[in-house]
N, C-alpha and C positions, 0 to 999 in steps of 0.2 A: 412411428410418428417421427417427423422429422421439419426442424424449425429454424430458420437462420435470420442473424442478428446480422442486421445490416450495419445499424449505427455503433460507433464504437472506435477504440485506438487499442492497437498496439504497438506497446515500448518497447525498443529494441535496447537491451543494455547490454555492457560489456560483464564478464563473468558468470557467465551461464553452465552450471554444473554440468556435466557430459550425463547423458541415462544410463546406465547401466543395464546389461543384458537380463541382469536376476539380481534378486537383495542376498544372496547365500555370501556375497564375497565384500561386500558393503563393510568398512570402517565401522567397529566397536567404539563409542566414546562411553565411557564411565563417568559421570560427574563427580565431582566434590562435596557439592552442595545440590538440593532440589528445593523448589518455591511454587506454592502455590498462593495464588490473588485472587480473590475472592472478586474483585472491580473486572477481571477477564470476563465476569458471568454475567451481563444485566440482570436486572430482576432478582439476585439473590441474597438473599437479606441475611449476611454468616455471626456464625456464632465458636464460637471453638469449644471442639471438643477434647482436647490435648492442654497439656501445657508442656513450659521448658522442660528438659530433662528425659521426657517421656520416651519409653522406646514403642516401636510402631511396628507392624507389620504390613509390608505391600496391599494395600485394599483397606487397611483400616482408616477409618473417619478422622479426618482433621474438623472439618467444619462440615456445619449442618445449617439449613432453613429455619433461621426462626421462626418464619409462620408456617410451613412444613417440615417439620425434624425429618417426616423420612428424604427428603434430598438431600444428598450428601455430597462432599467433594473429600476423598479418598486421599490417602499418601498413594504416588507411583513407585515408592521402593519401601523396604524393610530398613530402617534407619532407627535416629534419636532425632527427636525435635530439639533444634540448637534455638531455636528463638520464635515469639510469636512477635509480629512487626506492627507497633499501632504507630499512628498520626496522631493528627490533631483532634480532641475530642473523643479519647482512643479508640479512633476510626482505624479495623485491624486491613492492614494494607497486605501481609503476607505472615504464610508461615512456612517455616526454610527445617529442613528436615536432612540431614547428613545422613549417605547413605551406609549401608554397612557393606563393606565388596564382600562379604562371604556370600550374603544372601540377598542383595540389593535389586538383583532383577527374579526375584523370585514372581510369578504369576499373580493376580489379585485374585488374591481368593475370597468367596462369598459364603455367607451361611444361608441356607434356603429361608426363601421369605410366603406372606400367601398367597402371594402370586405373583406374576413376572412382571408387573410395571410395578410393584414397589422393589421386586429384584433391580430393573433397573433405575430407580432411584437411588436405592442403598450404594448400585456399582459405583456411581459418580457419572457413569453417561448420560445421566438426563440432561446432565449440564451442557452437557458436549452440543444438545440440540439446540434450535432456535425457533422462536414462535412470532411468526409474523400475523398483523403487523407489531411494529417496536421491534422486532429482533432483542426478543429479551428469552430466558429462561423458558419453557413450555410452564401453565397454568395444569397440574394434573386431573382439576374438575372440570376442566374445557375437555370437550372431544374436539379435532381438528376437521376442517371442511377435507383437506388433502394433506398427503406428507411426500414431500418432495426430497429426493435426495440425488445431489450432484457428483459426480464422478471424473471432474476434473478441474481443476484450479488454473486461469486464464491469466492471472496478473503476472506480473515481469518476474523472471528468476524462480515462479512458482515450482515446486516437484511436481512429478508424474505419480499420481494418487493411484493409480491402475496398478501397479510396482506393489505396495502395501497389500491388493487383494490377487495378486494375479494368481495366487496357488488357494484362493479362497472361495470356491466355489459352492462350497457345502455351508460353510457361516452365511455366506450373502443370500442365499436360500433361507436358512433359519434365521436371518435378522426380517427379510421380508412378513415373514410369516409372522413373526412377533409385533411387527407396527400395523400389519392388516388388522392385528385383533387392539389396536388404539382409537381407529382410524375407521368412520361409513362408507368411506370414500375412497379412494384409489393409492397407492404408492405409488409414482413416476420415479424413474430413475435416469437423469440424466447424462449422455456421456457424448464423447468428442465426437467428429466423425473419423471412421478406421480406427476407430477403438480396439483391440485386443481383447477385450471382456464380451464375456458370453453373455445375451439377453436371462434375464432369471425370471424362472417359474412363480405367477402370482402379483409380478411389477407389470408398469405400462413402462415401455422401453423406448425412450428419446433420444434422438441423435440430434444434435446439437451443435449449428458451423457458425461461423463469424467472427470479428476481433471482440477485444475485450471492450464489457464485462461479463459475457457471452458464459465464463462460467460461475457468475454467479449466481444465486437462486432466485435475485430476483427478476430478470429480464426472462429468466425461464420459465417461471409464474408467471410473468405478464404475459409471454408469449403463447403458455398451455391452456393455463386457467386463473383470470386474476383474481384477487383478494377484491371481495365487495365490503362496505362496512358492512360490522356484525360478524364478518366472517373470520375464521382465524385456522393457521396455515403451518406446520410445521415442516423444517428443515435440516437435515444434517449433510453429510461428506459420505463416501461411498467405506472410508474408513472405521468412522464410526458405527457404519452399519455392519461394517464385518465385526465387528468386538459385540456387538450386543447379540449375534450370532453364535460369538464364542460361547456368549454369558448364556444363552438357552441351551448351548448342547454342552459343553463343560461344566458348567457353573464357574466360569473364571475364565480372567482376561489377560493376554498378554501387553505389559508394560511398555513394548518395546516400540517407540514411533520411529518412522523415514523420516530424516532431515534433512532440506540442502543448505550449504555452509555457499551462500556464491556471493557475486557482488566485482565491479570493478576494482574494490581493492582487497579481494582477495587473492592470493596467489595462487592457493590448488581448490577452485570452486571442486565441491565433490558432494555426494551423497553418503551421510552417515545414520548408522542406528543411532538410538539414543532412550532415553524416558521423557516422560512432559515435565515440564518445570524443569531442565536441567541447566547448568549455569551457562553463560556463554563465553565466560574462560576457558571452560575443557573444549567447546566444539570450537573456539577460536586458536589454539592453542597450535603451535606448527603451521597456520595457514594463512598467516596475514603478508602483505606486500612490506618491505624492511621501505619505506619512504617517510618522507617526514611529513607534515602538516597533520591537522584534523580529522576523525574519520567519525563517522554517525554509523554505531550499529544498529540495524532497526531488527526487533521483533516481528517479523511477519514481512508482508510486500512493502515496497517504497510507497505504495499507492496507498495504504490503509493501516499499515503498521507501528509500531510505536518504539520509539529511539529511549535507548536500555543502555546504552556504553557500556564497556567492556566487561564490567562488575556486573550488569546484571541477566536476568533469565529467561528463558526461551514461551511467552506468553501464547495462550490459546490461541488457536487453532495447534499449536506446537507442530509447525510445516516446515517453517522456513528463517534463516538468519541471510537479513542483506545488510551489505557493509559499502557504502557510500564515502566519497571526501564532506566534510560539514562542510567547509566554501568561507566561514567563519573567521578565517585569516587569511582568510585572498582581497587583495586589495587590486582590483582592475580598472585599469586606467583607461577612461573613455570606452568603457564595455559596448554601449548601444552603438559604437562605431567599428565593433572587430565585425569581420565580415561573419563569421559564426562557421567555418566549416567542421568543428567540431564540436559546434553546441547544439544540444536537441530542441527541434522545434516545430511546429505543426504552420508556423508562415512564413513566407516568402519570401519576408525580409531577412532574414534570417539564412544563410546559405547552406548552412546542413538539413535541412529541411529538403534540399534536394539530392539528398544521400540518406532516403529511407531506409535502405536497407544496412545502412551499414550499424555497429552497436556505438554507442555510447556510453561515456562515464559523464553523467552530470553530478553536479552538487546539491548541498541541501538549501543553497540561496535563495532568496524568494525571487531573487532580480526585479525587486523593485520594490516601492514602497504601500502605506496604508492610503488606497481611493476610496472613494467614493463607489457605489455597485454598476457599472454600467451596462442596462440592455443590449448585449452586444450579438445575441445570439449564440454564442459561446457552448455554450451548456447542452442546447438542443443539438447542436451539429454532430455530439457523440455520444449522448443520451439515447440510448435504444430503447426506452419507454416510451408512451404515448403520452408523456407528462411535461408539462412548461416549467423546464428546469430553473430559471433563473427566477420566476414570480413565484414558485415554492421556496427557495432560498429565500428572498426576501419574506413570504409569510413567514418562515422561522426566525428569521432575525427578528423580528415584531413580535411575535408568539401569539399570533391571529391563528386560532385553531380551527374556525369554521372554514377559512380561507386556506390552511392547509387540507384538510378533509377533502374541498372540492381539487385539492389539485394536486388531489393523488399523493398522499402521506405517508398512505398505506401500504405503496406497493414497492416502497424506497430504503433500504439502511447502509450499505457500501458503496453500493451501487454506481453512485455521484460523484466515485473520486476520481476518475478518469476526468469528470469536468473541472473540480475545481483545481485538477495538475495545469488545466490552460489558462493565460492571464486572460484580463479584461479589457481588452483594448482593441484599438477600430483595427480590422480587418481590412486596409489599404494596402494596397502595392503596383507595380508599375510590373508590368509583363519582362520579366528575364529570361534572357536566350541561355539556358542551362543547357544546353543540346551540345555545350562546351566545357562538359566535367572537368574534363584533361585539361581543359586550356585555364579551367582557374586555380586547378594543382599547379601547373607550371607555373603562372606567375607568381602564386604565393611561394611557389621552391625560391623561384629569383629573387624577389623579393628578400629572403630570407637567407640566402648568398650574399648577400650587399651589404647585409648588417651583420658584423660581425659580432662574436663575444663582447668583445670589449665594450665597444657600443649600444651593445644591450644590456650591459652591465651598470654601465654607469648612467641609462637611463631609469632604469629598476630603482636605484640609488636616488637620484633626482626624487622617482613619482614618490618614493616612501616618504624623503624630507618632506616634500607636499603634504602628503599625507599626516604626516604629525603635526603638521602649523594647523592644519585645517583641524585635529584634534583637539588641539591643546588652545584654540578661541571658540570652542564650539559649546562649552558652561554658560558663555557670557550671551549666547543665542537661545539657552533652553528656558523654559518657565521660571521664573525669578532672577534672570541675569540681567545684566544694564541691559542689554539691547535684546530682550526677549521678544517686542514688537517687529522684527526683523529675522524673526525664524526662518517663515516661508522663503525669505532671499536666500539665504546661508543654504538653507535645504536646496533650492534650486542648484545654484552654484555648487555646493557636495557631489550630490547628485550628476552632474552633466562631465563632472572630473573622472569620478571614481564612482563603480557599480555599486549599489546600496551592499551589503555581506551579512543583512540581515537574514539569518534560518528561519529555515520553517519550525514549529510546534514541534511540542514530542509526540503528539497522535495526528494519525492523518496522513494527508498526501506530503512528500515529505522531497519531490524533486517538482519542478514548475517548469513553463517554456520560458526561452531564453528571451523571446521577444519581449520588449518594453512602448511605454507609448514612447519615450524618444525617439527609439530606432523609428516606430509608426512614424514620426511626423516627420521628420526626416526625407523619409520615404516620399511623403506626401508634399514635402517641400523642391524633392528634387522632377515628382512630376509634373510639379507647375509650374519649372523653370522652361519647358519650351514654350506654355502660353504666356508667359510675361515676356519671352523674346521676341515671337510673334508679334502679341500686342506694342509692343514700343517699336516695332519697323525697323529694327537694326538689319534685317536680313530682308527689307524690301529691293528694290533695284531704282538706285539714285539718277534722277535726270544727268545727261553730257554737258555738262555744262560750256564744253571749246564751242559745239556744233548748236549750244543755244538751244537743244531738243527739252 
């Protein structure tokens, strides 16, 4: 079977790990420290089974399901637990486990259970799974309609998931076999197209083209077989399916995951071994770019991932580390007016928009401030479902649950982050003769000849001063200052000087388009400059007035 996503983007960014021929010669990283988050897992309600001090063995239980003791979530090494982590409420947020290098990557071993789905509960791989819809934890007294498993990760800077099982021929067989006896219904397995991997015996085998979110499972659902209400649908990675493979024919799993370490500000994007939870001071360690400003490291894709800085740990799926500038100390003077040839953007206005192909380092800015939701179309133009992206957004803001149900709830959980990377705003532009790459290289070269150091130095200087007046009376504009009726001015005027430096969230889409409604009206200001010249007859043709005509 073979199915292609039409709707969709993808992001072209700078630091894109090279693939390697085979994992045999792949960078060992060792951690320091290991962390497991129990909030990684929807749906699991943990409880600890360890405390401080305790020494641990690879595969023994840190926490377990309160309302099911047998799922477990496992230590990845042989260590001592140095700390169990609560919040507020002692909401346990992590337990950090030091490893021990003699025996740290030993195997997770199991003690036989009476039978293989509480074997894989006890592994910790139940967790690894997802149960749509909610994308929570799998319910073990539900049987599943279908179990779907993807074999390639489509978002920006993603690794090559094919890499983890390419010598894994024999497991991906016996993990089949093991979810056929879960499951009435089918295993599909989805994979790229010109795949490398072999069809397996017992799967319904999907070849899978398009951009992104093309690999994730839910436009692959929607495309094979969608989730009806009532119905419920389970998910994992072609990874996780090789280990629960392992777990049938060994009894035991190996610790060791693929990681890519990339991002434009890293300096040697690479691919490394590693365990889950491990810190990302060791995989950062030797790899970062020596420049100065802000950097956001995120857990996972830029698109859905969660920003951990440099203390903290490598959070489920345990794939991938991107490393971004935050944008947080950039202060850009009149942004909606740089022509944009190296800022990422899906309009028109914007001039790197017609340099798709080339990569990009964006920031974590939002470029722009808090609107209002505007119907713009936005959402559907790269939503590959058959679902009204933007009037489901709005039924969740309101938490109208009848009115999500009809508008397709169910068939959604990452899915959407490709939409909400694009801003909200109208969709205007005036037709540009880009058919003159070169020629807007060269003048921006010229341009950029003319003004020398000096001169750009000392306007740097200037915008900053600006910058701090506008700081340092901006108390007296906020909620309880003398002229707090007077906000919206101030904000305007902030705004139209200097680009908002507001970040994104630490979950979520976490890079945005560069276009703003300024640059929009702008645009739309300079298209209606030929019918306002028009209209006032400046360019009509004046009577003779000598010849009296």
């Amino acid at each position: 079977m073979h199915i292609k996503i039409k709707k969709g983007l993808d992001i072209n960014l700078q630091g894109v790990a090279a693939k390697p021929q085979s994992v045999s010669g792949l960078a060992q990283v060792m951690p320091e420290l290991v962390a497991v988050y129990p909030d990684d897992f929807p749906g699991f309600v943990p409880k600890v089974s360890v405390k401080e001090g305790d020494t641990v063995k690879a595969g023994d239980p840190l926490l377990f399901h309160k309302l099911n003791p047998e799922i477990k979530l496992v230590s990845p090494v042989s260590g001592t637990v140095k700390a169990v982590v609560r919040g507020e409420r002692r909401k346990i947020i992590r337990v950090e486990v030091v490893p021990d290098p003699a025996s740290a990557q030993d195997r997770l071993m199991f003690a036989p259970a009476a039978d293989f789905k509480t074997a894989i509960m006890n592994s910790g791989l139940w967790c690894m799974m997802r149960q749509r819809p909610y994308d929570v934890v799998p319910d073990p007294s539900k049987q599943p309609r279908d179990i779907f498993v993807t074999a390639f990760d489509s978002s920006p800077l993603a690794p090559h998931l094919e890499l983890a099982v390419a010598d894994a021929d024999a497991e991906l067989a016996a993990g089949v076999e093991a979810l056929k006896a879960l499951t009435a219904g089918k295993v599909y397995i989805c994979v790229p197209e010109g795949t490398p991997l072999k069809p397996v015996a017992g799967a319904e085998w999907v070849t899978v083209s398009g951009p992104h979110p093309c690999g994730n499972p839910g436009p692959q659902i929607a495309a094979v077989a969608p989730v009806n209400k009532g119905e419920t649908v389970w998910t994992l990675d072609i990874v996780t399916l090789s280990k629960i493979g392992q777990l049938a024919m060994k009894k035991s799993v190996s610790p060791v995951d693929i990681v890519t370490v990339a991002g434009p500000e890293v300096a040697h994007p690479e691919y490394v071994k590693t365990v889950a939870g491990a810190d990302v001071a060791s995989l950062l360690k030797g790899r970062m770019n020596a420049v100065d400003g802000k950097r956001r490291v995120i857990s996972g894709s830029v698109l859905t991932g969660e920003s951990v800085g440099e203390n903290g740990f490598l959070h489920y799926p345990y794939r991938q580390i991107s490393v971004i500038r935050d944008g947080s100390d950039v202060d850009e003077f009149m942004g909606w007016a740089n022509p944009g040839f190296n800022k990422l953007s899906t309009k028109r206005s914007v001039l790197g928009h017609f340099f798709g192909r080339r990569r990009f380092s964006p920031d974590a800015r939002i470029n722009g401030g808090h609107r209002a939701m505007i119907l713009s179309g936005e959402y559907d133009r790269v939503l590959p479902m058959d679902i009204m992206g933007e009037y489901l957004v709005k039924a969740i803001l309101s938490r109208d649950i009848d009115r999500m149900e009809q508008l397709g709830i169910y068939e959604v959980a990452t899915d959407m982050s490709v939409s909400i990377r694009l801003r909200h705003c109208r969709n205007l532009s005036i037709p540009l003769n880009l058919n003159c790459r070169k020629s807007c290289a060269r003048v921006w070269t010229i341009c950029a000849v003319k003004w020398n150091k000096e001169k750009i130095s000392k306007i740097s200087i200037q915008m900053k001063g600006l910058k701090k007046q506008l700081e340092r009376i901006k108390p007296h504009f906020m909620p309880g200052g003398k002229l707090s009726s007077l906000r919206s001015v101030y904000d305007g005027f902030e705004t139209f000087l200097f680009t908002p430096n507001e970040t994104a969230g630490v979950k979520g889409a976490h890079i945005h388009d560069a276009n703003d409604s300024k640059r929009t009206m702008i645009i739309v200001v300079l298209a209606l400059l030929p019918c306002f010249i028009f209209s006032t007859g400046l360019l009509q043709e004046r009577p003779n007035s000598r010849s009296g005509i």
